[in-house]
N, C-alpha and C positions, 0 to 999 in steps of 0.2 A: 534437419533441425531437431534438437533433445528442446522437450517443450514437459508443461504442467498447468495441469488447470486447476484452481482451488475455490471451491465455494465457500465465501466467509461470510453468507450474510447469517446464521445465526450466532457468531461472535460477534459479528459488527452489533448487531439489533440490542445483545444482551450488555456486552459490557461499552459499546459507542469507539470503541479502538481495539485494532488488529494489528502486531506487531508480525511481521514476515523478517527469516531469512531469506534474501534473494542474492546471495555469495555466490552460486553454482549461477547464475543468471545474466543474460546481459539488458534484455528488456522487460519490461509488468506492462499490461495493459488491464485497464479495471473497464469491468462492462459492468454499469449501471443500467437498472431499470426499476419503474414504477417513479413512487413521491419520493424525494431526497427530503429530509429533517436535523436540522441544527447543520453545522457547518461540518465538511467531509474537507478535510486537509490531509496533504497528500508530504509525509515528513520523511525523511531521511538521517541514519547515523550508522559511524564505525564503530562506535561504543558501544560495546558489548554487556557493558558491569560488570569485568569477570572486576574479580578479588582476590590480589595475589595471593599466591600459594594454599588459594580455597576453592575458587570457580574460571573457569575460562569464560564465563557470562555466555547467554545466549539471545533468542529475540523479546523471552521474556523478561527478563534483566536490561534489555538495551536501554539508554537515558540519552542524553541530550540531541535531543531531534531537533532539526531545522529544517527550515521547507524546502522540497524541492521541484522543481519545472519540467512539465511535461506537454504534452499536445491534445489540444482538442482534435480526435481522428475526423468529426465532419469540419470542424470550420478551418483549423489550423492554427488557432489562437492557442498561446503556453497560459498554462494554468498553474496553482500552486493549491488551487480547491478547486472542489467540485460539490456545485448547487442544483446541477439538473442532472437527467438522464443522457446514458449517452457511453463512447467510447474514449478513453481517454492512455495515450502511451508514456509510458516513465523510461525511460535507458538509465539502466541501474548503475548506480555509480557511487552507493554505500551499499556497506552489509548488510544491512535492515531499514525496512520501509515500514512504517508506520502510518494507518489508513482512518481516518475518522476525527473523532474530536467529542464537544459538548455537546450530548446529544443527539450525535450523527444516526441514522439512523436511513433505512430504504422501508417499501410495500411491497417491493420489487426484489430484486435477486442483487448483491454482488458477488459477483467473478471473476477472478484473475486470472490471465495467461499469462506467463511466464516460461522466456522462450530464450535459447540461446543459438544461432544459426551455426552450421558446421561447416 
């Protein structure tokens, strides 16, 4: 399994969204821990923003995100946010995943695996 683990909780804390490429990737799993603050939305897009004949875009440039559905690892409930602690799996299925929202925010750590099976 080619795997990565990324600690973003001091982008998530600073600016409240984390823009990931996850293209090399087939799964993300975010482990939450501590207080969850403001809503943590879990978004998805293949937009890049490149601009022709200037940028091929990247995850910082990415735009129109829409939600996308993953699993609660203890209940098994699909989720589209996350407002607690806890484990939660995405099967990547856009180029970039977008993590947070207004005023998202942990006290705790987030971390992603992101893992593709061989």
């Amino acid at each position: 399994m080619l795997s990565q683990i990324l600690d973003i909780t001091a982008d998530l804390n600073a600016n409240h969204l984390v823009n990931i490429d996850c293209s090399q990737w087939q799964n993300c799993t975010i482990h939450l821990s501590g207080s969850i603050t403001g809503t943590m939305n879990v978004l998805g897009t293949n937009d890049a923003g490149a601009v022709q004949s200037v940028s091929d875009g990247n995850a910082t440039s990415a735009a129109n995100f829409t939600a996308i559905q993953g699993t609660n690892l203890a209940s098994g409930a699909t989720v589209t946010a996350v407002g607690a602690a806890g484990n939660f799996k995405f099967v990547v299925s856009t180029k970039f995943i977008q993590i947070g929202g207004s005023n998202a925010a942990t006290s705790g750590k987030c971390i992603l695996f992101l893992n593709t099976p061989t």
